[in-house]
N, C-alpha and C positions, 0 to 999 in steps of 0.2 A: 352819458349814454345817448345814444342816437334814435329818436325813433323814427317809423316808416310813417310817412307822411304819402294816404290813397292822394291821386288823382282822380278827378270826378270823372273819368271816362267810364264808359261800360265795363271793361276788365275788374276795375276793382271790386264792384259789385257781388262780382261771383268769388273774388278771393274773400270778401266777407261774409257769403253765408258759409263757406268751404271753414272758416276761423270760428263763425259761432255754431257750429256745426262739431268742432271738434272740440267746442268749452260745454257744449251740451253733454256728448260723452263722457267728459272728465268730470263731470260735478258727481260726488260720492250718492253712494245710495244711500249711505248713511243720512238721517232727518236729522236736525238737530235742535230742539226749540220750535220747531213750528207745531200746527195743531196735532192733536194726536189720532194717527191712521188709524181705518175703520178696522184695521187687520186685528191691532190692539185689543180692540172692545168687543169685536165680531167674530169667531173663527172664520176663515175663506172656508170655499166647500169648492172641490178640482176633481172632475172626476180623474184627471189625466195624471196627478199626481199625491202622493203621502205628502202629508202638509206636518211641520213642527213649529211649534210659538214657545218661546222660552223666556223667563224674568226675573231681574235680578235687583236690589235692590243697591245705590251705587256706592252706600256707605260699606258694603263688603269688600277684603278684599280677591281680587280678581273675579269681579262681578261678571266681566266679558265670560270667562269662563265657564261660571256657574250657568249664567244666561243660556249658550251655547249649550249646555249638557243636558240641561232642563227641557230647551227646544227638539233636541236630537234624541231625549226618551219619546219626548212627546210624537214624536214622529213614528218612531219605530211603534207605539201601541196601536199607532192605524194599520199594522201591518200582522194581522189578522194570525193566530196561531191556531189553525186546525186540524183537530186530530184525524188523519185519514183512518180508515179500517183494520189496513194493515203494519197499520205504525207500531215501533215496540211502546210507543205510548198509551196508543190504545190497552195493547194487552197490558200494562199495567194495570192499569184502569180497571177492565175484565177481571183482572185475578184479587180486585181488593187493594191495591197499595193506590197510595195516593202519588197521582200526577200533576197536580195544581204546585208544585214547588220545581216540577220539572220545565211546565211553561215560563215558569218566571224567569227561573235563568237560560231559559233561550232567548227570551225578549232583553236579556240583562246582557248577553253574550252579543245576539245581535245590534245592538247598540254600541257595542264596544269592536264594531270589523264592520260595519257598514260605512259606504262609500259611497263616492258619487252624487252625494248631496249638495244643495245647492244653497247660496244663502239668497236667498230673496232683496230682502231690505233690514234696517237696525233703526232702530229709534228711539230718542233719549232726550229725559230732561233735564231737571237741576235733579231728584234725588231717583228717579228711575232708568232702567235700561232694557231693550225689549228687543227680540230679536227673529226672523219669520225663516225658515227654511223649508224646502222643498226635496222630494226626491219624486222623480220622472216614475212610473207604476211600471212601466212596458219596459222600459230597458233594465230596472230591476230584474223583473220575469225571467230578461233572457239571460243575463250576467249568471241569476241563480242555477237556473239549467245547466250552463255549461259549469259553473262551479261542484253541482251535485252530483253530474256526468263524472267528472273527473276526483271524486272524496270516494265513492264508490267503488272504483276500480281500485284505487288504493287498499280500501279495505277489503274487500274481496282478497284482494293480495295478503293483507295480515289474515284474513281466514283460513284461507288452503295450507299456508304455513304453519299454522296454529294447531290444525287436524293433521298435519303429517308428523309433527313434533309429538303429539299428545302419544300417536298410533306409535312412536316410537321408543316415549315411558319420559320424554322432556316434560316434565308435566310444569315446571318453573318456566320453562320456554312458550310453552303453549298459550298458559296463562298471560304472560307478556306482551303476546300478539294478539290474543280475544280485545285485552285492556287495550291496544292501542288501534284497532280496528273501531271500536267505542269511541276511544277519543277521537278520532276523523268525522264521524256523524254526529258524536254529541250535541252540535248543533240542527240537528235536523230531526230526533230522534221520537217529533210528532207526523213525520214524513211517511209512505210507503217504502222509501228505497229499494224500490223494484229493481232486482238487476238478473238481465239473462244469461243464462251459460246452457249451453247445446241444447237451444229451445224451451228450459224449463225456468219458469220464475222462481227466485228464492227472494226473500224479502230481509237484507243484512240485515236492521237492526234487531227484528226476531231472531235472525239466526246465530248473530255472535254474540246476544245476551245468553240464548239459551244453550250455547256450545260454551258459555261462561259458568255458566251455573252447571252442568253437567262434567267439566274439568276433575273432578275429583271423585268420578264414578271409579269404583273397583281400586280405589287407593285405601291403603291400611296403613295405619300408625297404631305403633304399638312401644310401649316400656318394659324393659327389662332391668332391675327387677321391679316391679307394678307395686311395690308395698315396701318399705324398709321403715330405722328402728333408729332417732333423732333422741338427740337430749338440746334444754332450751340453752340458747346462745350458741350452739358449736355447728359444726359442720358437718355435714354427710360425710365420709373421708372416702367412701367410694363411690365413683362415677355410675349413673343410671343410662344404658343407653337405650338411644329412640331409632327405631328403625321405620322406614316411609319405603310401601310397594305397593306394587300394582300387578297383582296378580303374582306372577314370579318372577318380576323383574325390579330391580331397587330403582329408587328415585334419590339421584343427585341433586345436590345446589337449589334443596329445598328447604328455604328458610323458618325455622318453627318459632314461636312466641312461648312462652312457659308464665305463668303465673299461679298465685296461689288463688283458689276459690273459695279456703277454709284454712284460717290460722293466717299466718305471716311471716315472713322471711324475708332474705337474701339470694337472690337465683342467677347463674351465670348468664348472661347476653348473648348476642348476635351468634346463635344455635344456627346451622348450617349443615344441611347432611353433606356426609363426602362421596365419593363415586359409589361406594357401598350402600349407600342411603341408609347409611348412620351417621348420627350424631349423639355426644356427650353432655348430659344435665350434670349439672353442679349444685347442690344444693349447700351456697355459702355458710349459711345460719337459719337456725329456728328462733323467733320471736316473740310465738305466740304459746299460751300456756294449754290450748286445747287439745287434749290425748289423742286428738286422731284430726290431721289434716289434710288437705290435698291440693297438688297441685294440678293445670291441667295444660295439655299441650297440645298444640291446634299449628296447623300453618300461618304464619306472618301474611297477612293476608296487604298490609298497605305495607311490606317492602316486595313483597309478590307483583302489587299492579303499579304503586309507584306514582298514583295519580294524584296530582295536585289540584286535579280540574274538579269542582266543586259538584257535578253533575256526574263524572263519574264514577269519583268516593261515594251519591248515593247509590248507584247501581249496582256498585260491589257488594254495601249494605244489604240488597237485598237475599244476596245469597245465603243459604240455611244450611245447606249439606255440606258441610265439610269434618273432615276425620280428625278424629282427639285422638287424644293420650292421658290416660291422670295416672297420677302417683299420690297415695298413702303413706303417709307420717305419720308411724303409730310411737306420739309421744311416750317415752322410758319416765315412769315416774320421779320428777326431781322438784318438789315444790319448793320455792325461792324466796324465802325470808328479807325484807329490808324493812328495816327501822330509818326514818325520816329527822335529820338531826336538822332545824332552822336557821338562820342566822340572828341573830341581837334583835332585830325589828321584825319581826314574823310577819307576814301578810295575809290572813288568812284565804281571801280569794286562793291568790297564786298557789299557798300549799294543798287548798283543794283541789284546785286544776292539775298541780302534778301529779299529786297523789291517783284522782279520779284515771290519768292516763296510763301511769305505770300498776297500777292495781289490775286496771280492765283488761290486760296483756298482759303482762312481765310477773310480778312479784305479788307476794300477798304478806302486807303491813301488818310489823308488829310492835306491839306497844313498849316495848326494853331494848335496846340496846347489844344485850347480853344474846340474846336467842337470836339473835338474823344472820345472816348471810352475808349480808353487801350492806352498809349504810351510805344512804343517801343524803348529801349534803348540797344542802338550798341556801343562797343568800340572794340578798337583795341591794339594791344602791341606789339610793334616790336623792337628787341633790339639784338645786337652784342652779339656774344657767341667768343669763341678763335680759335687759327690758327690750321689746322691739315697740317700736313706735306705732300706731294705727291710728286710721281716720278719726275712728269715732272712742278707740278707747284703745290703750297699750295692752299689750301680752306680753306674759310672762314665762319665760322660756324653762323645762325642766327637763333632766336626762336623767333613765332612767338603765340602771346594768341588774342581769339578772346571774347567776352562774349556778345550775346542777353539773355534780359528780356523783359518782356510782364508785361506790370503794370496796373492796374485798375485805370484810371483818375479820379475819382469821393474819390475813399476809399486809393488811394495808396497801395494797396495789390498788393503784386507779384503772377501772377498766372502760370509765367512760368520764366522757367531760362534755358543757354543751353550756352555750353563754351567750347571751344578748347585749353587747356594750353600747353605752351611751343612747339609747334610744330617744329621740326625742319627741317634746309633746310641746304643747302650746295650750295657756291658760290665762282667761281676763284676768287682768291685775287685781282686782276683786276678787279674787276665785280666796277660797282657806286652801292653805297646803295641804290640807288630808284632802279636801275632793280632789285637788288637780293629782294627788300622789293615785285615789284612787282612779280615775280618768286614764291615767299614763299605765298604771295596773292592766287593765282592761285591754289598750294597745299592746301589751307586750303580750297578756296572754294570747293574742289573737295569734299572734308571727308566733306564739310557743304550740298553739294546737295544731299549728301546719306543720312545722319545722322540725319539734322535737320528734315527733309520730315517724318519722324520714328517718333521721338521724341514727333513733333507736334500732331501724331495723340491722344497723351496721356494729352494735353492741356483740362482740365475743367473749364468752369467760367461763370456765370450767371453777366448780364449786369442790374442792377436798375437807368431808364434812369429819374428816380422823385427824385433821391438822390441827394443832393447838390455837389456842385462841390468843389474838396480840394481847401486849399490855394496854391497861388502860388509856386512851386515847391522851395525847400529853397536846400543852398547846402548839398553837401550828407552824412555830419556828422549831420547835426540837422536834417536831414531829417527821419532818423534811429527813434529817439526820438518823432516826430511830429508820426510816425506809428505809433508806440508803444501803444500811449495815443488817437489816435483816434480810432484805433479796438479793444479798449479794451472797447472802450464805446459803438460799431456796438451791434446792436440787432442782433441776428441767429446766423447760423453757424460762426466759425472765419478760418480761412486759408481753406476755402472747396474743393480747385482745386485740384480734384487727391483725393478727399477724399473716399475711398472705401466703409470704413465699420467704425462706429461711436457707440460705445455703451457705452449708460450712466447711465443705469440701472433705468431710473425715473421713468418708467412705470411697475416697479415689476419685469422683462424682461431684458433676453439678447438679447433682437430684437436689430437686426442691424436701427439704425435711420435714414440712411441713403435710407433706402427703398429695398435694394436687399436682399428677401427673403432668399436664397441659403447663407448666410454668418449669417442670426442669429445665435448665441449665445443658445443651447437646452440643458435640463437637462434632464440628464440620469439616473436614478433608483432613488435609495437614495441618489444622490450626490448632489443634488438642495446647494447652499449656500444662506445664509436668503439674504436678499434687504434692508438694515437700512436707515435711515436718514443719509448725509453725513455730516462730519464735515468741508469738503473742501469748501473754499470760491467761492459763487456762484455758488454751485453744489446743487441738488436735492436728488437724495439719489447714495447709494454706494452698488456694492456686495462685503458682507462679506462672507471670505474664513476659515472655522476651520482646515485645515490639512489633510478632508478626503472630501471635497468637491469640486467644479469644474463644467463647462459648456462644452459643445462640440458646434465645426464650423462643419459642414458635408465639406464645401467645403472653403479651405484657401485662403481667397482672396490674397495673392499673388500669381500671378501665369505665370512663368517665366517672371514678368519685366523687366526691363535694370536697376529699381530704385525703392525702396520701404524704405518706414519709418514706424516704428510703435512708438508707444508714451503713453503712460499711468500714471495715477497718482495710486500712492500704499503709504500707508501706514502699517506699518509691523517692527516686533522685532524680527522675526525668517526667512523670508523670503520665498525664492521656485520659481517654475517657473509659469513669469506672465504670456509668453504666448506659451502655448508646441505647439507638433508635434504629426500626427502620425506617423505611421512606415515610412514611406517615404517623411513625410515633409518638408522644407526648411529652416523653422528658429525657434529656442529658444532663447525665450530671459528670465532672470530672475536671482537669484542668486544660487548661490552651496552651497554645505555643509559646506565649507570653510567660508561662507558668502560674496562670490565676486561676485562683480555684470558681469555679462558673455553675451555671448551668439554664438550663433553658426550656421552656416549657412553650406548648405547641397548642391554640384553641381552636375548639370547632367551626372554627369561620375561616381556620387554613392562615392566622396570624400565629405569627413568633413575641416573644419576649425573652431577652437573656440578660443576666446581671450579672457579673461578676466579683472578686475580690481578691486582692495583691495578698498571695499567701507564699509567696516564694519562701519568707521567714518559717512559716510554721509547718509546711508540707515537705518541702524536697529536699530532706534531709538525712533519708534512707531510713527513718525509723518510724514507729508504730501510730499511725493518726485516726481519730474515727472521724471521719466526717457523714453527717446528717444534713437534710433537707426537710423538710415538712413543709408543705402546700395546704392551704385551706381557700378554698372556695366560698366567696362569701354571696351574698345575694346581687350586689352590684358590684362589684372587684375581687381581687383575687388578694389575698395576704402569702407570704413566703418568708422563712426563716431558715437560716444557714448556720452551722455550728460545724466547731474543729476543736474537738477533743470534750465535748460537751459546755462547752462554752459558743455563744450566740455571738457571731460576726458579722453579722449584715442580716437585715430585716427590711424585707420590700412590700407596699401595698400599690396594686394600681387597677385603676379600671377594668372591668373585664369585656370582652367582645364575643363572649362565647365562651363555653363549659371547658375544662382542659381537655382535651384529644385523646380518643382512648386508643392505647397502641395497637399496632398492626402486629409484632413483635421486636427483642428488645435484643442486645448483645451484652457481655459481661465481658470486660476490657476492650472494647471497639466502639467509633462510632462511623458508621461507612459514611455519613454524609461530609466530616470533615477529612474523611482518612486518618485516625488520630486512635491509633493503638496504646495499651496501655503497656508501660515496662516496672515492670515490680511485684508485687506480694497483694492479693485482696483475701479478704477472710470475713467471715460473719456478715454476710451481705446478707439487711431486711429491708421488705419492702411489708409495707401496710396502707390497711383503708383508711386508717384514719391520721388526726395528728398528733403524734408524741409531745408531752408536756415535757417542760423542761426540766423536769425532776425525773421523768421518764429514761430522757435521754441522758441524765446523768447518771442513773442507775446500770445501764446497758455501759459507759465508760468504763463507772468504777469494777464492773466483774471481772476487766481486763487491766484491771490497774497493779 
């Protein structure tokens, strides 16, 4: 390396302050080690500027950052939040609601979009780190002005829109624009927001709260019919409709909420009026045992405004005037008998918990056998896992399985099922096996009082109290066999609990047989497929599929469940999808080009998963197959089971990333996203809430066997 060797003449001189002149600039303003600045221990005081100090301690990690966030609250609380006069903060204030939660997250908001800050200096030693920033008062001032200037005109703009929509009978549209004329000031909303139009002041954040809260003046929501006649576990089987006006004009693409306020059930979702400004209530299942319930229906108020923004969800809160709807469940007397049958190790906790929960709702316990309705059957499984090692002392690992059914006394039919596997628990190696058995008890009930309470409300079953009583209960290998052969001789439905949507084509018709209009089966153009006689045993007739034909569902009866199965008989030498999707749907189920029998399930986070299986042997061979899917949704992954002819061929568990997708609607032999028509014979297609056991699904085989 060469260095520059000055000469003593005068030039060099000035090339050397010009050099330490330019090492002055570059030394960091970071301090590092040397004494600790007065800024440190003193706050500065500027009138010229908002001062922030921030500290962090260096064994964290990203201490720089915390430091940095800590200094830039600190900042922003110098910057004074006052309520003007005319601010819609004030009037909160005035009317009694509390605005101390509104300041906060303005100062929480303005910390998270302010700019222009300056860092000062940083200073650090072996286990500290400290950080000083600045923001200039005056060009704040003026930045906000022109920022406030131009959020105003904005909203202004979502207002006049808002008021011409509302004046027009938009009242979902109007709402839309009040909400998002909100969101543009939310941060300012301790402000006047004084803005002129031809001379006269109006003050928006008064004005679009109060044209928010006044949005539902002269709108009517009403039920038709307002009272109807429920038995527990079944279904309304006719639709309630809700009609939404304003004065004599309907109200479209107005989203309603329905829930129960008295009793418990099952209610259909995403309610919606149509240009008519109606919409269709479903009333899935009744849960509860109380003779008179109700439901109530109100507009969807957070799919209405849609706001994420933490400050404008309270504002919407404050609104009181909004238009209901209720409906009257007037319980048909059916009191529902179950006897509680244990397993070998009884628990007594756990069969008080269950007892306590199916009592307080569902069934009223009796002491035989002989007299109930449905018996419920409880076991339990508690068993030693191995040692984990610990600092101070090892644990001992226990898993613990829990499983209730709900059984039909009369037919033996399972109308519900619901199981805790392997849960685990941890216990000092010291512990006795009864306290760690009781401890891991305790856990389970906990996940049982959340879980099963959910579950229940998806229980269907109709009680025929003139049917003969089974024989006595035998053990539970021939018992399997003793089903089998009595429900295959039942008249009606066979497995109906949970049963959604049933189409058998015997009436010409993809009518759902089940009764709920909104899931039949409709043919669209030229796509009709013929309705032949079927060759399936005990079947009526079948839809045949030529390759360019197919049915549409408008509306997919799954629709986010925790569990759903679908099942269909096909016959077929070419194959294709038995049951599509549309664009946004949840599930296919049918074969590929490949000829493998698949299908593919769709989560609320807009991920795919599909799995398939080489069935060319047992499917495409022109004759009679039932193929089954059952989906269950578990708390952290999803479980999936595949069966062809009532026999289980592939069984998948995997992570979940979101609920399963609830359909937009479905097709019956098409899936438009592959183009993948089906060519053959489908018959006895069921879809259900829940998931078919395996005895279930062999019973539904053998009727057609």
């Amino acid at each position: 390396m060469n260095f520059l060797v000055l000469n003593k003449k005068g030039t060099s001189w000035s090339s050397l302050w010009t050099l330490a002149l330019c090492l002055l600039l570059l030394i960091p303003i970071q301090l590092i080690g040397q004494n600790r600045p007065s800024w440190v221990s003193s706050r500065p005081i500027n009138t010229m500027y908002y001062t922030g100090i921030g500290y962090a301690e260096k064994s964290q990690e990203d201490y720089m950052k915390i430091a940095k966030r800590k200094a830039l609250s600190d900042l922003v609380s110098e910057i004074e939040v006052k309520l003007a006069s005319k601010s819609l903060l004030n009037t909160l204030e005035d009317n009694g609601q509390v605005s101390t939660s509104f300041k906060e997250d303005i100062k929480v908001e303005a910390q998270r979009t302010i700019e222009d800050y300056q860092l000062v200096e940083a200073w650090e030693n072996d286990t500290e780190y400290w950080v000083y920033y600045q923001l200039n008062k005056y060009d704040y001032k003026e930045k906000e002005g022109i920022r406030i200037d131009r959020i105003q005109q904005k909203a202004y703009d979502n207002l006049q829109k808002a008021r011409r929509q509302k004046i027009s009978g938009n009242i979902s549209g109007a709402i839309f624009n009040y909400v998002e004329g909100l969101k543009l000031i939310q941060n300012d909303l301790n402000k006047n927001l004084a803005y002129q139009v031809n001379g006269e002041t109006i003050y928006l954040g008064n004005e679009l709260y109060q044209s928010l809260l006044g949005a539902f003046d002269d709108v009517q929501l009403s039920a038709i019919p307002s009272s109807v006649k429920a038995q527990n576990f079944q279904a309304v089987k006719e639709p309630i409709s809700l009609i939404a006006k304003q004065g004599a004009y309907s109200i479209a693409n107005l989203p309603l909420k329905a829930e129960f306020t008295s009793g418990s059930g099952e209610l259909n979702a995403n309610l919606l009026t149509n240009e008519h400004g109606s919409a269709k209530l479903q009333i899935l299942n009744v849960t509860s045992k109380q003779s008179r319930q109700v439901v109530r229906i109100k507009p969807d108020m957070e799919k209405l405004c849609a706001a994420n923004d933490k400050m404008v969800r309270n504002l919407i809160r404050t609104i009181k005037s909004i238009p209901e709807a209720q409906v009257t469940i007037n319980l048909e007397a059916q009191t529902l008998k179950a006897f509680l049958r244990q397993g070998q190790y009884g628990n007594s906790a756990l069969i008080k918990s269950v007892k306590r929960i199916l009592s307080n709702n569902y069934f009223n316990f009796v002491p035989n056998e002989a007299s109930a309705d449905v018996i419920v059957d409880l076991s339990e499984e508690f068993r030693k896992g191995g040692t984990v090692p610990g600092e101070m002392y090892n644990m001992k690992e226990y898993f613990t399985s829990v499983s209730l059914q709900i059984v039909k006394r009369n037919t033996q039919e399972t109308v519900f099922q619901y199981s805790v596997n392997d849960q685990r628990s941890l216990a000092p190696e010291s512990t006795s096996e009864s306290t760690a058995r009781m401890s891991a008890s305790r856990s389970v009930l906990k996940k049982m009082q959340r879980k099963l309470i959910q579950e229940l409300k998806k229980l269907q079953m109709t009680i025929d109290h003139s049917a003969a009583a089974a024989p006595t209960v035998q053990p539970r290998v021939q018992q399997e066999r003793v089903q089998q052969t009595s429900n295959t001789q039942t008249q009606g439905l066979l497995v109906p609990s949970g049963l959604l949507a049933y189409y058998t084509f015997d009436d010409g018709t993809g009518k759902n047989t089940i009764g709920l209009s909104n899931y039949n089966a409709l043919v669209q153009g030229d796509h009709a497929p013929m309705v032949i006689n079927s060759t399936l045993s005990g079947a009526g007739k079948s839809a045949q599929f030529n390759g360019d034909s197919y049915l549409a569902i408008p509306q997919h009866p799954i629709e986010n469940w925790s569990a759903y199965t679908i099942s269909a008989w096909v016959k077929t030498s070419s194959g294709g999808a038995i049951l599509g999707r549309k664009a946004a749907g949840c599930t296919i189920l049918g074969t590929t080009l490949q000829n493998q029998l698949f299908y593919q399930k769709r989560y609320s986070d807009g991920g795919y998963l599909t799995f398939d299986f080489d069935a060319n042997r047992l499917l495409l061979d022109n004759q009679w197959h039932m193929i089954t899917l059952t989906v269950e949704v578990l708390e952290y992954e999803s479980r999936s089971k595949l069966f062809v002819d009532g026999q289980m061929v592939l069984v998948e568990n995997t992570r979940m990333r979101g609920k399963i997708k609830s359909g937009e609607g479905g097709f019956i032999g098409y899936d438009p996203g592959a183009k993948r028509y089906f060519t053959g014979e489908i018959d006895n297609l069921r879809i259900y809430n829940r998931q078919l056991r395996e005895n279930e699904i062999r019973q539904l085989y053998f009727k057609h066997q």
